[in-house]
C-alpha positions in Angstrom: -19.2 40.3 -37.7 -20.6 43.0 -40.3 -18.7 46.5 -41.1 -21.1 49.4 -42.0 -18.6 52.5 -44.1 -20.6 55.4 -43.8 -19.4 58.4 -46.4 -20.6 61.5 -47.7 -19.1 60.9 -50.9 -21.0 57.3 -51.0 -24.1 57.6 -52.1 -24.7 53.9 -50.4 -23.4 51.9 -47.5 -20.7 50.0 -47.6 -20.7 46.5 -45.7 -17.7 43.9 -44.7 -17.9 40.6 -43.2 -15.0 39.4 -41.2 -14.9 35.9 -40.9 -12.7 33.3 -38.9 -10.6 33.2 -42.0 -10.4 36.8 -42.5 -8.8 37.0 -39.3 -6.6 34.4 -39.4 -5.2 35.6 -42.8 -4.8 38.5 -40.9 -2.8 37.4 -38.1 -0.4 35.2 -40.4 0.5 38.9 -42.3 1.1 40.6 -39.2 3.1 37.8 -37.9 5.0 37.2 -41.2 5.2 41.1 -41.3 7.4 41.3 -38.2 9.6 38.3 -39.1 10.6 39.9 -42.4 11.2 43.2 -40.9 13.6 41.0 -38.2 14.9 39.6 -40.4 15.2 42.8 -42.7 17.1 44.5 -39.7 19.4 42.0 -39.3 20.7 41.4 -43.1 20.8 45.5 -43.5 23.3 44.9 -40.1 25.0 42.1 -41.7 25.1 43.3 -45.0 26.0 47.4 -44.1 27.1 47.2 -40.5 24.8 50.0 -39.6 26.0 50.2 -36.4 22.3 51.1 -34.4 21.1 47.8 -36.0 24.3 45.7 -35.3 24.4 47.1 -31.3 20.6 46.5 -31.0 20.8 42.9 -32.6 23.6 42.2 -30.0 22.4 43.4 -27.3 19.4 41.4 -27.7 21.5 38.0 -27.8 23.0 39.3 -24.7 20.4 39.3 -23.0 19.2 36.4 -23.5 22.2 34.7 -23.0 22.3 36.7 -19.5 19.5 35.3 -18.5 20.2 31.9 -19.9 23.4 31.7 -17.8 21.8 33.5 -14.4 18.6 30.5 -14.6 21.8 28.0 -15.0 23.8 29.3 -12.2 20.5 29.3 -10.1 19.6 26.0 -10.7 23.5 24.9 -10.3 23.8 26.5 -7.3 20.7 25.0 -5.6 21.4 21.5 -6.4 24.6 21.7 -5.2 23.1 23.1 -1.9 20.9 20.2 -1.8 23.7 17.7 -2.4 25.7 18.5 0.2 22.6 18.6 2.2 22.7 14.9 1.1 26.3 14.4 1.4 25.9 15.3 5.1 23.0 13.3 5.9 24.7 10.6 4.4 27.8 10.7 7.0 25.6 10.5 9.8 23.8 7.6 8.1 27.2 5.7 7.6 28.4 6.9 11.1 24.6 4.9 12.5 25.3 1.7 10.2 28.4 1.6 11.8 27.3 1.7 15.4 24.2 -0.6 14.3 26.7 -2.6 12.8 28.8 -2.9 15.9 26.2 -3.7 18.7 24.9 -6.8 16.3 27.7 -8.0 15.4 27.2 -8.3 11.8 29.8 -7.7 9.4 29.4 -6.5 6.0 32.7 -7.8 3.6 31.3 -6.0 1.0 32.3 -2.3 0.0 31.2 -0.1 -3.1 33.1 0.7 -6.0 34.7 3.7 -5.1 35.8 2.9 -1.7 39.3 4.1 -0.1 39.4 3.0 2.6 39.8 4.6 6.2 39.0 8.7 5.2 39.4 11.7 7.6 39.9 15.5 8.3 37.3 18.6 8.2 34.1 18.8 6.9 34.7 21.1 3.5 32.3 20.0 1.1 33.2 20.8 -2.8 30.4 22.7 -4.5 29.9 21.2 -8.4 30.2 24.3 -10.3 29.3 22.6 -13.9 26.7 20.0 -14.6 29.5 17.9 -15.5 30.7 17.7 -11.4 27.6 17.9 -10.6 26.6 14.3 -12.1 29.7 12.8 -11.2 29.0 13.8 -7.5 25.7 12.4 -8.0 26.9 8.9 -9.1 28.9 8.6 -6.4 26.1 9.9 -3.6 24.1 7.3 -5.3 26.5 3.8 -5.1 27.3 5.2 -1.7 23.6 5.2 -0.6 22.9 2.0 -2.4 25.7 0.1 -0.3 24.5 1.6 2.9 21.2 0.6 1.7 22.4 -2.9 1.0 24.2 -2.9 4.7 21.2 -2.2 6.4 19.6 -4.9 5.0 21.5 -6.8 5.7 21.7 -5.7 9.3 18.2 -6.0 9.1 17.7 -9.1 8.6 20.2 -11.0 10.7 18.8 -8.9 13.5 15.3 -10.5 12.7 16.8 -13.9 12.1 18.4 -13.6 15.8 14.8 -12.3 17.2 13.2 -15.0 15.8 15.5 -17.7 16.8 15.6 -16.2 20.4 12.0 -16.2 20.6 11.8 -20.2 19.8 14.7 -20.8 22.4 12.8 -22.3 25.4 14.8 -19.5 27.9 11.5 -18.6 30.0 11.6 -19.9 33.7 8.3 -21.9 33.1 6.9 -21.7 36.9 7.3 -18.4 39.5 10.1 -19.1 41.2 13.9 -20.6 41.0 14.1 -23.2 43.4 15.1 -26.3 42.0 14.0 -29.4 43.8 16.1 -31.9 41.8 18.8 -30.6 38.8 20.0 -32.6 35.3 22.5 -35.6 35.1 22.6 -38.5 37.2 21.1 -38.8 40.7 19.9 -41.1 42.9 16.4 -42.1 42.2 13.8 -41.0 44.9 11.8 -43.8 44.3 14.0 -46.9 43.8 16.9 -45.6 45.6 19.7 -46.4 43.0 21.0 -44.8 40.5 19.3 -42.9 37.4 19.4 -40.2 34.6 17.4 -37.2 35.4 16.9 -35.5 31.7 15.4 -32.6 33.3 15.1 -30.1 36.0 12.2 -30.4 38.8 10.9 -26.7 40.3 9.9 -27.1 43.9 6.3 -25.2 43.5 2.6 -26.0 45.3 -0.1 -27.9 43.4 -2.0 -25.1 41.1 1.3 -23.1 40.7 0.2 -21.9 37.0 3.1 -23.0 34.5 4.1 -21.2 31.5 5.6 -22.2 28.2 9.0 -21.6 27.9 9.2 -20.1 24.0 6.2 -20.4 21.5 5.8 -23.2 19.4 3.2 -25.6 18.7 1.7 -28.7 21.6 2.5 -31.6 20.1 1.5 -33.9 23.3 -1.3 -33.1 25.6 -2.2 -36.0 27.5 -1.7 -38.3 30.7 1.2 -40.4 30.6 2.0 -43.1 33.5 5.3 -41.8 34.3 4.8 -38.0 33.5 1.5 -37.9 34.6 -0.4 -34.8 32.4 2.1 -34.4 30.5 2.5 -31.0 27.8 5.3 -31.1 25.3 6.0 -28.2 22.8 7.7 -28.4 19.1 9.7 -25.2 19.3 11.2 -25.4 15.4 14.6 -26.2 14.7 14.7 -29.2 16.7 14.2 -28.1 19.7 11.0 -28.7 22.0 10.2 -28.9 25.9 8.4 -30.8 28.0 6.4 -29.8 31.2 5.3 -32.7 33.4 3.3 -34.0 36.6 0.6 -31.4 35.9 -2.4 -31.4 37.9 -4.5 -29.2 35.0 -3.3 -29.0 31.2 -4.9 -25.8 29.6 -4.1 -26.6 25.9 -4.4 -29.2 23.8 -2.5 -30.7 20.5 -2.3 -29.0 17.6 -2.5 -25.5 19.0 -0.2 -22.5 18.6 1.3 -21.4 21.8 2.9 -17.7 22.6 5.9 -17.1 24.5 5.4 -17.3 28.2 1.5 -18.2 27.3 -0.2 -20.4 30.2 -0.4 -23.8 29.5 -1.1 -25.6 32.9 -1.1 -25.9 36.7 1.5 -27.7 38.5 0.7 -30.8 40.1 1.9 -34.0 41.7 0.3 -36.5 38.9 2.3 -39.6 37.6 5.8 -41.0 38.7 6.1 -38.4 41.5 6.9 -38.1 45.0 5.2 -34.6 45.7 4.1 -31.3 44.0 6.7 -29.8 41.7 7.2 -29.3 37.8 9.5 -31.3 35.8 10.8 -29.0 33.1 12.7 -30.9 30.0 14.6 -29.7 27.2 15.2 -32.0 24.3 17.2 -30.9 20.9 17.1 -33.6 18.3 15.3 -35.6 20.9 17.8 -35.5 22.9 17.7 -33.8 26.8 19.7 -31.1 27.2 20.5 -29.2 30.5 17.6 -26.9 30.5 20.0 -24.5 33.1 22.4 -23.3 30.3 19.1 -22.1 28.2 17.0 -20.6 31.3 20.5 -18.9 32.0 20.8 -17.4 28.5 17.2 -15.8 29.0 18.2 -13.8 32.0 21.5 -12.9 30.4 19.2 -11.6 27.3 16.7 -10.1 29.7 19.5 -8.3 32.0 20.7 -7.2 28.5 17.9 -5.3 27.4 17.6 -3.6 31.0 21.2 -2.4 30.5 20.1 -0.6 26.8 17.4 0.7 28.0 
């Protein structure tokens, strides 16, 4: 930038340059300039006590220490606001895990640090008036939400453990309808007319009834056997596994992945039979169980539900 001084007295033009520099050098005088008059004002205050210097130096710290304390109390004033906003939520999230807790049947023995214990009386919730309380409130909202946290989780994942289990008990009623032809334990057999074990349950039901698998699982046997006839049996996990018998159509084969009440066949009279029905087995460890007790354990689960809902 170029100056042009213009006088009558100057019997030629006068030109300046101002450069970057020029104006920084500037800028740093002015600003030194009011730092050494501040501080000018406040030795002559110090030094003389002039009391118009003294009262304005003062009342500039006052000031700012006004509005140091009012942004404190602000900020103070809505945490604490938004703790007990916290606080509260939190009670009705302990008051849940408890009722969760309760209707499954899971226990937790463990309890945070600071626990007392049984606790009652009105809702009067202390606001932290320094940042001091205020952290120490903190800490303790924060191991109380990490134990519920922990609970829950717990909760959690017993309730999936159960589901899961439930879902690979066989307690589906494989065919439509109850009627049972011929039950578990010993009976006379209706072919050789003496005595005999009977490791399953036989449903009374016309040739093409269609037959369902009693929990998922995997086939494991798909085939035609001389005393089962087309014969299905499911591995169920954990030991367990059925077995669905005199079929007069198998729709699966071995090897594949069966869903929970997923069609697997038609009922028939094929094999060691003396008319149409399904023979249902349950076998744990290879061994036949009474498949009554787990078909009765899937309407007690299903009546169950009916009754939450």
């Amino acid at each position: 930038m170029h100056i042009i001084l213009v006088s009558n007295r100057l019997a030629t033009a006068k030109t300046f340059v101002v450069t970057p520099r020029f104006v920084l050098t500037a800028a740093t005088l002015f600003l030194v300039l009011m730092f050494a008059t501040s501080a000018l004002f406040s030795w002559l205050s110090v030094q003389f006590r002039l009391p118009f210097l003294e009262h304005m130096v003062l009342s500039v710290h006052k000031q700012e220490a006004e509005r140091h304390d009012a942004f404190m109390r602000d900020n103070l004033d809505a945490m604490a606001a938004k703790l007990g906003q916290m606080q509260a939520q939190l009670l009705r999230l302990d008051s849940l895990g408890e009722r969760v807790s309760t209707l499954s049947g899971v226990k937790s023995d463990d309890r945070p640090v600071d626990f007392r214990g049984g606790q009652g009386g009105p809702l009067l919730l202390a606001q932290p008036q320094t940042p001091l309380e205020l952290g120490h409130a903190l800490d303790r909202l924060a191991r109380r939400v990490e134990f519920r946290a922990d609970s829950l989780t717990a909760i959690e994942a017993q309730l999936l453990d159960d589901k899961v289990r439930r879902s690979l008990l066989p307690t589906v009623t494989p065919i439509e309808g109850n009627y049972i032809g011929s039950g578990f334990g010993w009976r006379v057999d209706p072919i050789v007319g003496t005595g005999a074990m009977h490791e399953g349950i036989d449903f009374a039901a016309d040739i093409g009834t269609p037959v369902i698998a009693a929990a998922g699982g995997v086939v494991v046997v798909a085939e035609m056997h001389p005393q089962y006839g087309n014969l299905i049996e499911i591995d169920h996990g954990n030991e367990f596994s059925t077995r669905y018998a005199h079929l007069s159509k198998l729709t699966v084969k071995e090897g594949q992945v069966i869903r929970r009440s997923q069609r697997i066949g038609l009922s028939g009279n094929t094999g060691r039979s003396t008319g149409p029905h399904l023979h249902f087995e349950v076998r744990y460890k290879g061994v036949a169980q009474n498949p009554s007790r787990f078909l009765q354990l899937g309407s007690q689960l299903a009546q169950a539900g009916k009754a939450r809902r």
